[in-house]
N, C-alpha and C positions, 0 to 999 in steps of 0.2 A: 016373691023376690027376696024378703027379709030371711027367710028360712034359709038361701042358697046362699046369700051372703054369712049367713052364720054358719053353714056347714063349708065353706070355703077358707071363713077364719079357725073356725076347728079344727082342718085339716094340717091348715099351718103349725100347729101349738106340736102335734104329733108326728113330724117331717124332726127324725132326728141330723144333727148337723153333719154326720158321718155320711149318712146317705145319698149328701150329692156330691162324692168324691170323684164318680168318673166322668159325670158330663157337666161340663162349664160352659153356662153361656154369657157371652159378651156384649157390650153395644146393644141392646133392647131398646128398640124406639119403637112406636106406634105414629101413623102420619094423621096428622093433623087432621079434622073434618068438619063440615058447615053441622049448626045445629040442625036436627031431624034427621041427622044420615043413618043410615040403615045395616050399615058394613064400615070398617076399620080395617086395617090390614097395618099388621105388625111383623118386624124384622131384628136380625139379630142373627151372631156368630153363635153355631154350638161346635163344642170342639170334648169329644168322646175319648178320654184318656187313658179308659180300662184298654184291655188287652180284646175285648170279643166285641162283637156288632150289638148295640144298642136300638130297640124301636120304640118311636112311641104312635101311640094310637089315640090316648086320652089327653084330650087339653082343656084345662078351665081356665073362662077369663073373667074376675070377679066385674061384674057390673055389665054382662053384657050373656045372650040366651046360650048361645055357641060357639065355641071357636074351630075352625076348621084347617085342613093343610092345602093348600091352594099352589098349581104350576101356571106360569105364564107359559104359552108354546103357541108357536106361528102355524096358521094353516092357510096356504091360497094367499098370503100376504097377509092374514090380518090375527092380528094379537087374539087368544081365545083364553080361558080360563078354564082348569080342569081342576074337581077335587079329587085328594089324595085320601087316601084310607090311612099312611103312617108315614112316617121320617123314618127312615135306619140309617144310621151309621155305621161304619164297620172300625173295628178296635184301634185307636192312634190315628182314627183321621177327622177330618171337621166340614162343614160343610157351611155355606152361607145361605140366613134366609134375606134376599134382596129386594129391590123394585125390579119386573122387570123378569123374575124369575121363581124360584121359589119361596113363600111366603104364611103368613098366617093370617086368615081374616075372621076377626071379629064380628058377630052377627049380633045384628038389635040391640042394642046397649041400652038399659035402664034410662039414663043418661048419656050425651056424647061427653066423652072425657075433654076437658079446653087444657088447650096448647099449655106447655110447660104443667102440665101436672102427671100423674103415674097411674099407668094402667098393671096390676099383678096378677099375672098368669103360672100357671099351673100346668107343669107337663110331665106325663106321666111314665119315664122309660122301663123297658124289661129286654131281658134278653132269658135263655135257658138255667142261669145260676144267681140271678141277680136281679131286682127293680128296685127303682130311686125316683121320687120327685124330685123336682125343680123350681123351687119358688123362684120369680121374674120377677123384675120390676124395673118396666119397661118406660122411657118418660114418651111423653107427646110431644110432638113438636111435626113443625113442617118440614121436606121433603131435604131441603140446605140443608147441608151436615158443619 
């Protein structure tokens, strides 16, 4: 765990500032969770301001084994959860990650992160002419906005 920790701060140091010029993301919360819990699910505005469709496929969330892209969708009446393989956006549009809908969840955390402090993630976009990380820094808190 200390090693993933360190190559997660390493990556940070080498994320030049220029490289997250076309996707902006906003509002990053992660919801609150009882100590032992096993999953986290974090949200947040990305708004893709280059001109061509952005995906991403790689997310790191420092303190926790996986993070993954998760949909909420109705079958038979009842709420189901599906994982995604990426997020694309396509060029000047944005998209929300919400409760409720589509999302990111966090798996196994070293630790649960406690309310009012900051979970930083890592998302990794590319398209055919261009890739940019994203460093996040998403706060905790409960579900009240």
């Amino acid at each position: 765990m200390i090693r993933k920790s360190l190559l997660f701060l390493g990556l940070l140091f080498f994320i030049p500032h220029s490289a997250i010029s076309e996707i902006v993301v906003k509002n990053a919360w992660v919801r609150a969770a009882p100590a032992g819990s096993k999953a986290m699910a974090a949200y947040m505005f990305i708004d893709n301001q280059g001109p061509k469709k952005m995906s991403s496929s790689k997310i790191i969330a420092n303190g926790f084994e996986k993070a993954e892209v998760h949909m909420i969708f109705i079958s038979n009446n009842i709420a189901q959860m599906r994982k995604l393989e990426n997020i694309s956006i396509d060029g000047k549009e944005s998209i929300a990650l919400e409760p409720g809908g589509l999302h990111l969840m966090l798996i196994n955390p070293n630790k649960v992160p406690k309310k009012n402090s900051k979970v930083e993630i890592l998302m990794f976009f590319e398209n055919e002419n261009n890739a940019e990380v994203v460093r996040i820094e998403a706060d905790v808190r409960s579900q009240e906005l």
